[in-house]
C-alpha positions as CSV (number, residue, x, y, z in Angstrom):
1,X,39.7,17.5,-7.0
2,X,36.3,18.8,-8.9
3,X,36.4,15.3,-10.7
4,X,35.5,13.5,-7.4
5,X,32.2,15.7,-6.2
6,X,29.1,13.8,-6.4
7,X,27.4,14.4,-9.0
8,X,23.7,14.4,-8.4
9,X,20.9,14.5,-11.3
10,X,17.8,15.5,-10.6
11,X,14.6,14.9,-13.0
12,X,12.7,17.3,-13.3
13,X,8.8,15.5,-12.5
14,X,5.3,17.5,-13.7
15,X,6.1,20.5,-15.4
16,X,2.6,21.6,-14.1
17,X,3.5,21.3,-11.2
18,X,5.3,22.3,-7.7
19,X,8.8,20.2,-8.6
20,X,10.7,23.0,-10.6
21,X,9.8,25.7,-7.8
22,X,10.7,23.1,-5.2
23,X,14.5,22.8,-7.2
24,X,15.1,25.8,-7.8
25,X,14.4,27.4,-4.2
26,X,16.2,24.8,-2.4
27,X,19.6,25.4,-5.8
28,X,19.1,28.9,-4.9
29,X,21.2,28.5,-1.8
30,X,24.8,28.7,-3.3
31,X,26.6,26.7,0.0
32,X,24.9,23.4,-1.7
33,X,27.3,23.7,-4.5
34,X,30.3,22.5,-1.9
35,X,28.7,19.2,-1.1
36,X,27.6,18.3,-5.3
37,X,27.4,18.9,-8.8
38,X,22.8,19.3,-9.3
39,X,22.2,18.3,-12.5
40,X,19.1,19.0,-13.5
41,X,17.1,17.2,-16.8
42,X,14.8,19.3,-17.9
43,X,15.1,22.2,-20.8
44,X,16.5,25.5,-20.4
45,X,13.1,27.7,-21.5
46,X,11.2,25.6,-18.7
47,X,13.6,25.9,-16.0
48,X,13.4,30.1,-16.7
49,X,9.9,29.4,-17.1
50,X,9.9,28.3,-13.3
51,X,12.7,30.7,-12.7
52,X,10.1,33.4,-12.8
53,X,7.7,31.7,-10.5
54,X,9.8,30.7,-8.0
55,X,11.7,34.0,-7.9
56,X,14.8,33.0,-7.0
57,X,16.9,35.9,-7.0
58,X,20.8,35.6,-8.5
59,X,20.1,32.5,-9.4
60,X,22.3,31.0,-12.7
61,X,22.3,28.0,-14.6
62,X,24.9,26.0,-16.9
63,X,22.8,24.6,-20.0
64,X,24.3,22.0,-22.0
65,X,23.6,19.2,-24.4
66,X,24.6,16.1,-22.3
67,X,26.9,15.5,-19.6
68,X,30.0,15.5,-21.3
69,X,29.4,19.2,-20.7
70,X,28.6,19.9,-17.7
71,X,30.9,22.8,-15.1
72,X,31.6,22.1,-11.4
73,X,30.5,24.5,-9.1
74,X,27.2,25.3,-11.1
75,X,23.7,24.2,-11.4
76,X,23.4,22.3,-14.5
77,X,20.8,21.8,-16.8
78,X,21.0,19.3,-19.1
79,X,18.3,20.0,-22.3
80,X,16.3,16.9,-23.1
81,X,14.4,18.8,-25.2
82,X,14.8,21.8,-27.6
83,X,11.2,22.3,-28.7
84,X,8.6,24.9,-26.3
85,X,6.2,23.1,-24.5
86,X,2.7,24.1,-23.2
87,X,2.8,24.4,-20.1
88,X,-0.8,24.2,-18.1
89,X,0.1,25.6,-14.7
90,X,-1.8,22.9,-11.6
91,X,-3.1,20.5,-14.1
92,X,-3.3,16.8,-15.0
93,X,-2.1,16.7,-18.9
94,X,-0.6,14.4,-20.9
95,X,1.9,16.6,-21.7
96,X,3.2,16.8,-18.2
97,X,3.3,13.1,-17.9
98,X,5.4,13.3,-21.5
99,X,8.1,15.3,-20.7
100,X,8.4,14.0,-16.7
101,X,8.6,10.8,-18.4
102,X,11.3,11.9,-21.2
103,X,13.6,13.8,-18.5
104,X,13.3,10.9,-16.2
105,X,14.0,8.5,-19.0
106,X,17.5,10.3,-19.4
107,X,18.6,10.7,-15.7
108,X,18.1,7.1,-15.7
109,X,20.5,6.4,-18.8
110,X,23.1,8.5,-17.1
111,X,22.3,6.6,-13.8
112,X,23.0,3.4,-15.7
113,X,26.0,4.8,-17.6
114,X,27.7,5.5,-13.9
115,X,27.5,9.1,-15.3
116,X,25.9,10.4,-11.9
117,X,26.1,9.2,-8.7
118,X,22.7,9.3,-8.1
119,X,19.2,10.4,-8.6
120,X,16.4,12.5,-7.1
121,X,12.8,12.8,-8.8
122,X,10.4,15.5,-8.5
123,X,7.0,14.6,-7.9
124,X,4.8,13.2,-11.0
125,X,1.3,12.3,-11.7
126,X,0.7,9.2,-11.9
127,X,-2.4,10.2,-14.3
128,X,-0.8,12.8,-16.4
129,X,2.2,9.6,-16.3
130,X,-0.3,7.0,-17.8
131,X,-1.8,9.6,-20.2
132,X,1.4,9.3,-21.6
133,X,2.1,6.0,-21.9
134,X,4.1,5.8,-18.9
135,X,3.2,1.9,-17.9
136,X,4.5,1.7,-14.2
137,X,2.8,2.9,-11.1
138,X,5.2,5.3,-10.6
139,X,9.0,6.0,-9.7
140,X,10.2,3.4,-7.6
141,X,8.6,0.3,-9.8
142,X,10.3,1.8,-12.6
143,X,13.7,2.2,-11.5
144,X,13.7,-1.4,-9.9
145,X,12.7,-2.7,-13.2
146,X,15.1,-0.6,-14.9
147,X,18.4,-1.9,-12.7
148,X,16.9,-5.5,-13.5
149,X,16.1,-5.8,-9.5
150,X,13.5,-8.1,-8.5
151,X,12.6,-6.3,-5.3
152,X,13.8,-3.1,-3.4
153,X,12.4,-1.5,-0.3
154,X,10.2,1.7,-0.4
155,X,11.6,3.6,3.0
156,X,10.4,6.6,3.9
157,X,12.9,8.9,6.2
158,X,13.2,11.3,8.5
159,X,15.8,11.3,10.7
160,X,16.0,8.7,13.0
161,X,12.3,7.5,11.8
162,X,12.6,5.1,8.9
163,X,9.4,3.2,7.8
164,X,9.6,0.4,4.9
165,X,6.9,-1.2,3.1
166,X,6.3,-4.9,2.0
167,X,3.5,-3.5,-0.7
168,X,3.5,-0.4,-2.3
169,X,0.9,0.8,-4.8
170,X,-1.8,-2.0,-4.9
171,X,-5.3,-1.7,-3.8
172,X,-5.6,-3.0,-0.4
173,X,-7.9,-6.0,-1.5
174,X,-4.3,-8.0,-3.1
175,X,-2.5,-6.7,-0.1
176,X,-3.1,-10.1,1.9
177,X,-2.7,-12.1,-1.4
178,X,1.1,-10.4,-1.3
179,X,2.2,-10.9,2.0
180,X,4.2,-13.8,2.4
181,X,7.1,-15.3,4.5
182,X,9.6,-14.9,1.6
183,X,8.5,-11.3,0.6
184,X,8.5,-10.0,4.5
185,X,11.8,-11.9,4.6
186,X,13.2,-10.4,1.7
187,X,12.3,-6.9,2.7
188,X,13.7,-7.3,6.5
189,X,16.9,-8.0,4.6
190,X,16.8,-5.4,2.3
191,X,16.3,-3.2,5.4
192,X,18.7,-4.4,7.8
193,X,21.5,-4.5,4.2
194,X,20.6,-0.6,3.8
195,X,20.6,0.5,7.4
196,X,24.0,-1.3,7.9
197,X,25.5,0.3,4.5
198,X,23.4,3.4,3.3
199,X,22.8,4.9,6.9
200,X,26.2,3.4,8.9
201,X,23.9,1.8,11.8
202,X,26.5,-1.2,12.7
203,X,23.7,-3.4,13.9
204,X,19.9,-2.5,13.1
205,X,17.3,-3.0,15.6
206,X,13.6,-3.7,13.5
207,X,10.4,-3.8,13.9
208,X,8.0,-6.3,12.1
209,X,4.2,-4.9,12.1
210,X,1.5,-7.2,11.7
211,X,-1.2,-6.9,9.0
212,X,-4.3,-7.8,10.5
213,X,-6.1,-5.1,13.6
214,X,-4.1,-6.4,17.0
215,X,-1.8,-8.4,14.5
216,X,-3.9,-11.0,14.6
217,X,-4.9,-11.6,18.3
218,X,-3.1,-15.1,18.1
219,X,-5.5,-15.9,14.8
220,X,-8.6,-14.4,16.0
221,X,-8.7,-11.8,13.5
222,X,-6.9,-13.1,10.4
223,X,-4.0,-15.9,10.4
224,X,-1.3,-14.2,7.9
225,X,0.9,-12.9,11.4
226,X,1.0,-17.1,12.1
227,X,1.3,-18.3,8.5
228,X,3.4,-15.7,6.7
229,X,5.1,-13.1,9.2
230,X,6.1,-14.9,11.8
231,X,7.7,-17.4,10.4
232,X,9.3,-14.9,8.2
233,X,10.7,-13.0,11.4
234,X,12.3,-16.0,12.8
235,X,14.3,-17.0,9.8
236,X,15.6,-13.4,10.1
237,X,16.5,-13.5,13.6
238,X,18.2,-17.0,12.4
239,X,20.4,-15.4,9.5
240,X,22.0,-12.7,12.5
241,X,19.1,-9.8,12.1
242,X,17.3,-8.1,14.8
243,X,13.9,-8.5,13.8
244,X,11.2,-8.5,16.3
245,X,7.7,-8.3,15.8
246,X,5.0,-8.5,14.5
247,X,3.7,-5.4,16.8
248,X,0.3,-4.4,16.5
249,X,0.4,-0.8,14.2
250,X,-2.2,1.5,16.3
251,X,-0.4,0.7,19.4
252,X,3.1,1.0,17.9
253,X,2.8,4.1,16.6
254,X,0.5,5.4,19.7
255,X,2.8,4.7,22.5
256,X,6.1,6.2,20.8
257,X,7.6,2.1,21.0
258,X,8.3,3.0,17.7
259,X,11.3,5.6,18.8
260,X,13.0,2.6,20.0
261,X,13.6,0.4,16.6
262,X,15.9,1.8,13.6
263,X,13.6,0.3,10.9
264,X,9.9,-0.3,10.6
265,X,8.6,-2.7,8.6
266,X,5.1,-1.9,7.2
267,X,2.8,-4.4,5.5
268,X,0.7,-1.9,3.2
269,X,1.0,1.8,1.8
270,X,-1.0,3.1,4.2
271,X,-0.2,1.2,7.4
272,X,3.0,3.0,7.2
273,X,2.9,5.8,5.9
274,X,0.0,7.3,7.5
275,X,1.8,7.3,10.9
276,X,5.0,8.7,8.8
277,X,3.4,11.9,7.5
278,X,1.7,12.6,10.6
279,X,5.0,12.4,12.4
280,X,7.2,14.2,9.6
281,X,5.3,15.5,6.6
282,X,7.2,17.9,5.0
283,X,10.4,16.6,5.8
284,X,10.3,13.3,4.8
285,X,12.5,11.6,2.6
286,X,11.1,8.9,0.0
287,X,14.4,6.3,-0.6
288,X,14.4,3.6,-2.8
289,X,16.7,0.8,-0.6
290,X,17.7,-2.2,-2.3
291,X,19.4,-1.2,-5.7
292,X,22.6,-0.9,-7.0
293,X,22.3,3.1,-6.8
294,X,20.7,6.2,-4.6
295,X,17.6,7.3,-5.3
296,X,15.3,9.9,-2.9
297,X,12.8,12.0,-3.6
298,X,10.4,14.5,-1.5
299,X,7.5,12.8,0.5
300,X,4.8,14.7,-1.3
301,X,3.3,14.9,-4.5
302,X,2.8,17.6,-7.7
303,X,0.5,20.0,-5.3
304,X,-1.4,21.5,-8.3
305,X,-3.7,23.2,-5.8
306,X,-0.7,25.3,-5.1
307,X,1.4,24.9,-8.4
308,X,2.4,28.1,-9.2
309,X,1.9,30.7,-6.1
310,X,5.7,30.3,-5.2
311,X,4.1,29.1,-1.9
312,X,5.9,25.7,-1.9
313,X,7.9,24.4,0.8
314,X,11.2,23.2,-0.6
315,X,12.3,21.3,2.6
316,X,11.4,17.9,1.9
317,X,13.1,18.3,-1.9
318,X,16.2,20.0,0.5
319,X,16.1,17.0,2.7
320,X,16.2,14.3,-0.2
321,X,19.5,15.9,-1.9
322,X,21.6,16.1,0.9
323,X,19.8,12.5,1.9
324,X,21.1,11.1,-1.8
325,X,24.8,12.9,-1.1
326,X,24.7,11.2,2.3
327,X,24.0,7.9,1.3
328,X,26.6,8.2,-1.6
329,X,28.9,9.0,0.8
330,X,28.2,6.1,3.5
331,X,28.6,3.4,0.7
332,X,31.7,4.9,-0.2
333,X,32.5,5.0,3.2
334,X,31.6,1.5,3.5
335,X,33.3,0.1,0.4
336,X,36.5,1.2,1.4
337,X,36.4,-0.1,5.1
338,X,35.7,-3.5,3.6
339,X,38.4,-2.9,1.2
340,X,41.1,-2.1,3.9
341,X,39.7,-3.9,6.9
342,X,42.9,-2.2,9.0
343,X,41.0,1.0,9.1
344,X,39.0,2.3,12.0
345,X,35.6,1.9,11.6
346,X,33.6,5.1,13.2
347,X,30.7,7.1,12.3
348,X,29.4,7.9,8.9
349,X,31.1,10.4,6.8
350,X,28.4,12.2,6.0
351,X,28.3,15.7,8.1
352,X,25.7,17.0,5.6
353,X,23.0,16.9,8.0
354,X,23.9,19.5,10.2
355,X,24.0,22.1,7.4
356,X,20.9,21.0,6.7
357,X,19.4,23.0,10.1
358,X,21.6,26.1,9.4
359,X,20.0,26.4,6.0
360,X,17.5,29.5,5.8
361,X,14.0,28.5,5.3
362,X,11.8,29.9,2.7
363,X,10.2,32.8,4.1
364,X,6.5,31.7,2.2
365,X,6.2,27.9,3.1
366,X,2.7,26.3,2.7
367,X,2.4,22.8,3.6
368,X,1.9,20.3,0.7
């Protein structure tokens, strides 16, 4: 029975910063061990190292070489390293950005070798990351590169609020140079594919927002709603999907319309997740839709301003776990409905989120 709990690896981001404490506070809580197998990448004299800092109390650990060797019922952490690292407690190094890179580099070959069933990342860098050599923006570029995908779906979640970008990490000068029709229309499809299968909504009402202020005001103030998004929202409508839009962002978010769609569809970083974190920060999910795996990770970053005062608020971290054992278990769910159509379709399996509020909350939270 043990062989068939998902298996979730977890890498283990900055070393420097508030990732480890964020782990190991929310592994602390023994009930987690029903729903998965945490596998941690990392090294066993770091995780102690954090151990200490976090102050988790009974808190054990299974180290091992690879995953061969890994015990149910356990947290695991799998050594990718043997050597003793520096470790520079709330700063930008390269050596953080080396050893976030090397654990994440090994998650990702278990990832590929089917060895896990999926992935969350702590937070890195993205300075310490290039310091090291690391040549992607950050997380979600690499993996889609790394599954061969040409384009997945940042989507940030919280609940019943999920927001998806078009563009991710550019500067907002080549934001209008990237949106067009067939990008917006690949993303509404990603989103509607990944709200039907990952989150068990049997048809997906979305919203389309428009990229210009007053998206556009009929090509008053910028033409790309008329050119690009438009059109790109009616050849979704024509394939089956609920797309409406493009909605005007300010007044959107403002007047709670957004309460009413399952999906959002941003244009930029910013225009999205701005209204996000004001709505949820903390307990947002980061999910990478689109590829052939599950990957979450928290909505904040490495916090070095508060990297090692065991202040950190593990919430988010708790909330993308049992958001990557959910979604594991909705496309399992989904796989075998499709594969014996006789069976009754109902809700998702997943009951995982209403442990989620009976779990204690750390007693020192500070927001990040």
């Amino acid at each position: 029975m043990e062989q068939s709990k998902i298996k979730i690896g977890i890498s283990t981001g900055d070393i420097n910063g508030v990732g480890l404490e964020v782990i190991l506070k929310t592994l602390s809580d023994d009930r987690i061990l029903e729903y998965c197998t945490p596998i941690i990448y990392s090294s066993s004299k770091v995780v102690s190292y954090h151990k200490n800092i976090a102050q988790v109390e009974g808190f054990s650990f299974n180290g091992t070489k690879n995953i061969s060797q890994i015990k149910p019922k356990v947290v695991n952490v799998i050594n990718c390293w043997q050597e003793n690292v520096n470790i520079k407690i709330g700063t930008i190094s390269e050596v953080g950005g080396q050893y976030a890179l090397i654990s994440l580099e090994r998650a990702v070959q278990d990832l590929k070798a089917g060895h896990i069933d999926g992935l969350v990342t702590a937070p890195i860098h993205k300075k310490a990351m290039q310091l090291a050599g690391f040549e992607d923006v950050g997380h979600t570029e690499y993996i889609t590169k790394a599954f061969d995908v040409k384009e997945s779906l940042m989507l940030l979640v919280n609940d019943d609020l999920r927001v998806g970008l078009v563009t991710n990490h550019i500067p907002i000068r080549r934001v209008a140079q990237k949106v067009n029709t067939r990008l917006v229309l690949k993303k509404i499809e990603i989103m509607e594919k990944t709200l039907r299968v990952d989150f068990g909504i049997n048809k997906p009402k979305i919203a389309v927002l428009g990229l210009n202020p007053h998206a556009g005001d009929d090509g008053l103030i910028g033409d790309e709603e008329l050119k690009q998004i438009i059109p790109a929202v009616e050849q979704a409508k024509d394939k089956g999907i609920v797309a409406i839009g493009p909605y005007s962002a300010d007044g959107f978010f403002g007047s709670g319309q957004y309460k009413a769609f399952d999906g959002i569809l941003a244009m930029y970083h910013d225009q999205g997740l701005v209204a996000f974190k004001a709505l949820s920060f903390g307990s947002g999910v980061n999910y990478t839709a689109g590829l052939p795996i599950v990957r979450t990770s928290p909505d904040h970053g490495t916090a070095f301003d508060i990297a090692g005062q065991n202040t950190a608020d593990p919430s988010s971290f708790r909330k993308a776990l049992f958001q990557a054992i959910d979604v594991v278990k909705n496309r399992r769910n989904y796989a075998e409905m499709h594969a014996n159509p006789l069976r009754r379709k109902g809700a998702p399996v997943s009951q995982v989120d209403e442990d989620i509020s009976n779990m204690p909350d750390d007693t020192n939270k500070s927001v990040l």
